[in-house]
C-alpha positions as CSV (number, residue, x, y, z in Angstrom):
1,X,113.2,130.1,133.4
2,X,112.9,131.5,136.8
3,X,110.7,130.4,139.3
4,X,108.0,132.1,141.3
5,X,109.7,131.4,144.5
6,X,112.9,132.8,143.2
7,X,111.3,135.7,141.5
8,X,109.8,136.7,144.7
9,X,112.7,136.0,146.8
10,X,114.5,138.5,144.4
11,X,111.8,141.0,144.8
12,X,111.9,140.8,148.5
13,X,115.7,141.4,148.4
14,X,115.5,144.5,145.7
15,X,112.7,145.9,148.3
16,X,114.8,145.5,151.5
17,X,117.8,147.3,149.9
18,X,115.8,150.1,148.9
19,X,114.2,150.4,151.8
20,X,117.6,150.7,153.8
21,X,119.0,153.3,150.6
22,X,116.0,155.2,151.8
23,X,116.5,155.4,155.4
24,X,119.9,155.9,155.4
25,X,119.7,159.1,153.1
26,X,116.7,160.0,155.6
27,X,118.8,159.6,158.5
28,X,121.4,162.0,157.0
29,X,118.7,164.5,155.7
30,X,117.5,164.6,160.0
31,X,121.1,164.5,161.1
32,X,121.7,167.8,158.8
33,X,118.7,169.6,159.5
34,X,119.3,168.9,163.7
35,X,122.6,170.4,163.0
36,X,121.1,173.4,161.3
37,X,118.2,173.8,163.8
38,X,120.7,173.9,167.0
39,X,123.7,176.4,165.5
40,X,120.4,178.8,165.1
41,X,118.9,177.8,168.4
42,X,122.3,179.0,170.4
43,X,124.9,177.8,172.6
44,X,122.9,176.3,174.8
45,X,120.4,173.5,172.6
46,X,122.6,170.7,171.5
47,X,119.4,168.3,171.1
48,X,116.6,168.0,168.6
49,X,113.6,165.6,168.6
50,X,111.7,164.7,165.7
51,X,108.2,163.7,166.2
52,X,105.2,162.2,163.6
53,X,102.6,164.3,165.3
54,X,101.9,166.2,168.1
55,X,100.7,163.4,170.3
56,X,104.2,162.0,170.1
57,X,105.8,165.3,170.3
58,X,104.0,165.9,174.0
59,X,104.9,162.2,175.0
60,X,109.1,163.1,174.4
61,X,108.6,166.1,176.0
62,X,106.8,164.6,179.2
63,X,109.9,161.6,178.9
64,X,112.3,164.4,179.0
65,X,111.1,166.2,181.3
66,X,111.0,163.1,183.5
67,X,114.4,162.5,183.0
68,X,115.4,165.8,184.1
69,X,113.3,165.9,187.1
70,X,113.1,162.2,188.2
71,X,111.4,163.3,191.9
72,X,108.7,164.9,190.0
73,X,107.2,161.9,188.1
């Protein structure tokens, strides 16, 4: 018979590897759809950004901005 410590050591485990299937099919899902988004956007976007919300989406735009105008900040 198992024990509870073992049994939930072997939960955790099972949990943590499908956690990591997840995000790596999730990362190749973003990686896909970036590449779709910029060979429609033209030659000159090479860079997507995904965001949660729009707060987040205004705070990489301000960070970007500041990186390509680092007098202006």
């Amino acid at each position: 018979m198992l024990s509870a410590k073992h049994t939930a050591q072997s939960m955790k485990e099972t949990t943590i590897n499908i956690i990591d299937g997840l995000q790596g099919q999730q990362a190749q899902l973003k990686r896909l759809l970036a590449q779709k988004v910029c060979s429609h956007a033209g030659p000159n976007f090479n860079h997507i950004f995904f965001t949660n919300s729009g707060s987040e989406a205004v705070d990489s735009a301000l960070k970007a901005l500041s990186l390509q105008y680092p007098g202006y900040a």
